[in-house]
C-alpha positions in Angstrom: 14.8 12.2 13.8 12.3 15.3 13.8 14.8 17.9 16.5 11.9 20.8 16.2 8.6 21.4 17.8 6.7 18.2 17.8 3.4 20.6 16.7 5.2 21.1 13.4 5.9 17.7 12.4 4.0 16.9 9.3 1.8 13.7 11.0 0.7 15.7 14.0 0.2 18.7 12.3 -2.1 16.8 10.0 -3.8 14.6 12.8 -4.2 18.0 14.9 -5.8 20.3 12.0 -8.5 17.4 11.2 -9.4 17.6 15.2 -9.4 20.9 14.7 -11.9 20.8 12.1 -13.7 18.4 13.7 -14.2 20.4 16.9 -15.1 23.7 15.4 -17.4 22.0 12.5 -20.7 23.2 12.7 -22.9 21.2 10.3 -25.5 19.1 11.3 -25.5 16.8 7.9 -23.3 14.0 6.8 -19.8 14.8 5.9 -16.9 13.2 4.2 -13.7 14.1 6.0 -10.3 12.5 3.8 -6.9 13.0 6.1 -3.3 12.4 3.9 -1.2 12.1 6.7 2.3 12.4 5.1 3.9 9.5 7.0 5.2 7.2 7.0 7.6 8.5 4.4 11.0 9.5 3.7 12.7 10.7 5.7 11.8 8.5 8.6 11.7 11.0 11.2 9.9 10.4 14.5 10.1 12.6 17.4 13.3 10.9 19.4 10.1 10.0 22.2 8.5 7.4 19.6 11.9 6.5 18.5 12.6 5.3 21.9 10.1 3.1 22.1 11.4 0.7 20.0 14.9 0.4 21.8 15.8 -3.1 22.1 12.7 -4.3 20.1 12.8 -6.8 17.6 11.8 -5.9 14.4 10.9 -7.7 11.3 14.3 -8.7 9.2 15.3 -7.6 6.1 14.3 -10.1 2.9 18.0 -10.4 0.9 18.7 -8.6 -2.0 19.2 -10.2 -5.2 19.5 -7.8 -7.8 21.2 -10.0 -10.4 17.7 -12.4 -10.5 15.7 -9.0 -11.0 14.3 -8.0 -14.8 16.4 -5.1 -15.7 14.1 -2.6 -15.2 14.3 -3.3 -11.8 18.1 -3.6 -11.5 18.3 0.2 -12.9 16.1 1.1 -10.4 17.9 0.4 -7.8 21.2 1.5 -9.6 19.3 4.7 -9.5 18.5 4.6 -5.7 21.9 4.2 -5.3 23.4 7.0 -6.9 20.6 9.3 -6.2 19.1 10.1 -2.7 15.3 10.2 -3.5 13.2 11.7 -0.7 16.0 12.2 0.9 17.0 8.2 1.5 20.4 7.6 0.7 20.6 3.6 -0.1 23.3 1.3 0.7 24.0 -1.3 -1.6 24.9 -3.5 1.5 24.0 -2.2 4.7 24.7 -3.5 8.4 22.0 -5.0 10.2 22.1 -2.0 12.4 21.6 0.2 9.8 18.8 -2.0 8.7 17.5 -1.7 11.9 17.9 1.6 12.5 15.6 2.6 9.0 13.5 0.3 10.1 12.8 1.7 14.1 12.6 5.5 12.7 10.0 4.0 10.2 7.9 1.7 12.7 8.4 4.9 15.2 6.8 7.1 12.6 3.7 4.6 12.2 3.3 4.7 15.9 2.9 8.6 15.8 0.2 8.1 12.9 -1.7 5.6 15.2 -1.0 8.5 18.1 -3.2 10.8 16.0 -5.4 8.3 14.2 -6.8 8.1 18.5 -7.1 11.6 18.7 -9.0 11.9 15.6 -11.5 9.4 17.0 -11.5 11.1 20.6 -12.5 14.2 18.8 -15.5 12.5 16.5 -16.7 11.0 19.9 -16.9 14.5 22.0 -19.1 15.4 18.8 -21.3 12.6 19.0 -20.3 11.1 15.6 -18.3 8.0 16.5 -21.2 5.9 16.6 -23.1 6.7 13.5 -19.1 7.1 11.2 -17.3 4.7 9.5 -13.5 5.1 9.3 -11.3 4.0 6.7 -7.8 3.2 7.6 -5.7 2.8 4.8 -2.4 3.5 2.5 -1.5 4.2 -0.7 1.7 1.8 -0.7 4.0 -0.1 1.6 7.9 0.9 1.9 10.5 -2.3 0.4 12.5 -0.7 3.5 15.5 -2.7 1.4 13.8 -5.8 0.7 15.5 -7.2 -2.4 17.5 -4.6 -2.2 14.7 -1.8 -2.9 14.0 1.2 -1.8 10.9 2.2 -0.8 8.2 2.1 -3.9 8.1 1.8 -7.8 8.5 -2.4 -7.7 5.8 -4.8 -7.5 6.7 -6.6 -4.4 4.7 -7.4 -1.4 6.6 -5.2 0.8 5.5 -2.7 -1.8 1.9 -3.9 -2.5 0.7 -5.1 0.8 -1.0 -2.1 2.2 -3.0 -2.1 5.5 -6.9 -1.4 5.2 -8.8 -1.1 8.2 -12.7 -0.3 8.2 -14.6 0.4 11.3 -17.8 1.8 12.0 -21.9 1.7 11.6 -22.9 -1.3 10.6 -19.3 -3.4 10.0 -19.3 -6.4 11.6 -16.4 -6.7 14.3 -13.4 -8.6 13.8 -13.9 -9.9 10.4 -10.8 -10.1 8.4 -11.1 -10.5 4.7 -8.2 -12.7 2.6 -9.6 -12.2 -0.8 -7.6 -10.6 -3.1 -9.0 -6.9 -3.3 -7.7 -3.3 -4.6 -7.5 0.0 -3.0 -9.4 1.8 -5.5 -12.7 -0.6 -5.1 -12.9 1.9 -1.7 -14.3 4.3 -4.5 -17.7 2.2 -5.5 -17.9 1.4 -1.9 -17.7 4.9 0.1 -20.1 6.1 -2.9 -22.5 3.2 -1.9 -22.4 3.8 1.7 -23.4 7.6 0.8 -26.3 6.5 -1.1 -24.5 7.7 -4.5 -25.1 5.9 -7.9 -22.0 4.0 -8.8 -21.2 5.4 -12.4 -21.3 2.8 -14.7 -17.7 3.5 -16.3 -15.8 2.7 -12.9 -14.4 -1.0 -13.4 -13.5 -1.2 -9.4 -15.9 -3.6 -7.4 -18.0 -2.5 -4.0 -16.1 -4.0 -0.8 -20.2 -3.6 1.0 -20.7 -7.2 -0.4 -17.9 -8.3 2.8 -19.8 -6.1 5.6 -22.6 -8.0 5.0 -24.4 -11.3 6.8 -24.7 -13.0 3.6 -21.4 -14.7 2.3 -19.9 -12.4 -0.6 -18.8 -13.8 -4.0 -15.1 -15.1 -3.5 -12.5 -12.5 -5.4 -9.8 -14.1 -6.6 -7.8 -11.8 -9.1 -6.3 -8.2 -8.5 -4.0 -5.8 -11.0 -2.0 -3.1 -10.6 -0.4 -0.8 -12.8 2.6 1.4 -12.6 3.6 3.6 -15.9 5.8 6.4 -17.4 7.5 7.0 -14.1 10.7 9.5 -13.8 12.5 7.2 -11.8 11.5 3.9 -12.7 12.7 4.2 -16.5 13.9 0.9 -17.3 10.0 0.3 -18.5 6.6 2.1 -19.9 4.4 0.0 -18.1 4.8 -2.7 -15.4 1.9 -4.7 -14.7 0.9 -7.2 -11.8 -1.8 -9.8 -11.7 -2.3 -11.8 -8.2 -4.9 -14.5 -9.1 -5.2 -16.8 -5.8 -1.7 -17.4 -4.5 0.6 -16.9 -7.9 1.6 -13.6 -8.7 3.3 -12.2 -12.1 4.6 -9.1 -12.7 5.0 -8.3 -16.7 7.0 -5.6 -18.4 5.6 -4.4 -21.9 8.6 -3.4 -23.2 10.6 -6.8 -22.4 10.8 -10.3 -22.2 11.5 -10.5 -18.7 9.5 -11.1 -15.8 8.7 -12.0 -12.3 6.3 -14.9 -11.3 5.8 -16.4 -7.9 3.8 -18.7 -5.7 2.9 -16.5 -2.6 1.8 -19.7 -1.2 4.7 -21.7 -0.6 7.1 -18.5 -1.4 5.9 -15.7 0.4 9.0 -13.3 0.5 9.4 -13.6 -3.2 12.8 -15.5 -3.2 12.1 -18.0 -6.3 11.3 -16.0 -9.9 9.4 -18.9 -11.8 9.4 -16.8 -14.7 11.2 -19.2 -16.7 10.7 -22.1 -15.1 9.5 -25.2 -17.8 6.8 -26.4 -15.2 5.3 -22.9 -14.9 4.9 -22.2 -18.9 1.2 -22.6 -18.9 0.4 -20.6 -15.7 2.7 -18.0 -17.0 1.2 -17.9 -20.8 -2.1 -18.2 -19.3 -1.3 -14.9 -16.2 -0.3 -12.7 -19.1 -3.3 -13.3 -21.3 -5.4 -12.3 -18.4 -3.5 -9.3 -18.1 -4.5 -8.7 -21.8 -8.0 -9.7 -21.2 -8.0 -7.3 -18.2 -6.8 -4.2 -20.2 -9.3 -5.1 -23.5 -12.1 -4.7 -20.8 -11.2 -2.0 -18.9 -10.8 0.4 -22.2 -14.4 -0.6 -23.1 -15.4 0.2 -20.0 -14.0 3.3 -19.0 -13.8 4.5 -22.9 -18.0 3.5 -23.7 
């Protein structure tokens, strides 16, 4: 729990220098304004005022860890987070619901501070006059496993992990749209350029998001990647890459014959690895030669 001056925690002093900016900015053109605020991040500490509000509150429980039907890669990561306190975290290997809880309240507390600030922020582009002609991005860079599977925050594939939340508001976005296609956070980069009038350079591989904030019905996005690579503490691989296409979800490890495939439809919390189930061979086969297909394209494109 943050025990000093509530001006010096890292989210409000983020929140309250982007006011600042905002209040004392001068220029009459368009601007881009990017806050990084910190949280929520290790190590989970809210002011003990936000902590209080979730006494008593339910929270989300934790998905069970099941290290021994993890790829290995995985398994030494969390061996790692174990013996090493990263950020600060020290992980259990089988924690008490309360200390579940209690990681989880500290980190739900922190978000409410963010969203505390987030309101100022948008107080502050109203008293300028802005709010109305803005759009506002709301996003993250990654979740927190928060010990799902037995994880610690990042560096896994997982949806705890993966599932970020991205929330767009503003000029000319339609009001209470909610898209379920399967998009990435880096296609934010084609689309902010676009909304700035910018040419979209012709090596970025990431797609527009305008087609969504649009009357017309957008083409249907089925297929997202991600990457993770060379990591420090994830060294049980050189390269870890997913591929959600619709509802099934594989995660392959270059260096190994191991890995993790799922049906996010009927097996949302990731408790049943199809990997090497018989019946899944040819989605499997199939998942990984997209994956190929994926990274043959994407070195013409950024490498022409």
């Amino acid at each position: 729990m943050w025990e000093h001056d509530e001006k010096m925690h890292p989210d409000v002093f983020t929140g309250q220098m982007a006011k600042w900016w905002l209040e004392r900015y001068s220029g009459d053109g368009p601007y881009f304004l990017q806050i990084g605020l910190p949280g929520p991040h290790p190590p989970y500490d809210p002011t003990e005022e936000y902590l209080k509000m979730y006494d008593g509150r339910d929270l989300p429980e934790v998905i069970p860890a099941d290290p021994e039907a993890q790829p290995e890669a995985l398994q030494g990561l969390r061996d790692f987070m174990l013996q090493e306190d990263a950020d600060g975290v020290v992980h259990l290997a089988n924690p008490t619901p309360e200390q579940i809880r209690r990681q989880r309240a500290h980190y739900y507390a922190n978000v409410t501070m963010i969203d505390t600030q987030v309101g100022e922020i948008l107080d502050a582009l109203e008293a300028r006059g802005d709010l109305d002609n803005s759009i506002i991005i709301f996003t993250s860079d990654h979740g927190d496993a928060l010990g799902d599977h037995g994880h610690s925050q990042k560096w896994n594939m997982y949806q705890s992990t993966m599932q970020v939340p991205a929330i767009v508001a503003g000029v000319g976005i339609p009001e209470g749209r909610r898209i379920t296609d399967n998009v990435a956070l880096f296609d934010l980069g084609p689309t902010i350029l676009e909304w700035a009038s910018v040419p979209v350079p012709a090596w970025m591989e990431a797609e527009s998001l305008c087609p969504y904030f649009k009357d017309t019905t957008a083409p249907k996005r089925t297929k997202v990647f991600a990457e993770h690579s060379n990591d420090a503490l994830l060294t049980g691989t050189r390269l870890m890459t997913m591929l959600i296409d619709e509802k099934m979800k594989i995660v392959h490890f270059i260096d190994s014959d191991e890995g993790q495939l799922f049906d996010l439809a009927s097996d949302p919390d990731e408790l049943t690895n199809l990997w090497d189930d018989a019946g899944y061979k040819e989605t499997r086969s199939r998942m990984i030669d997209d994956i190929l297909k994926w990274r043959s394209e994407s070195g013409l494109k950024t490498q022409g």
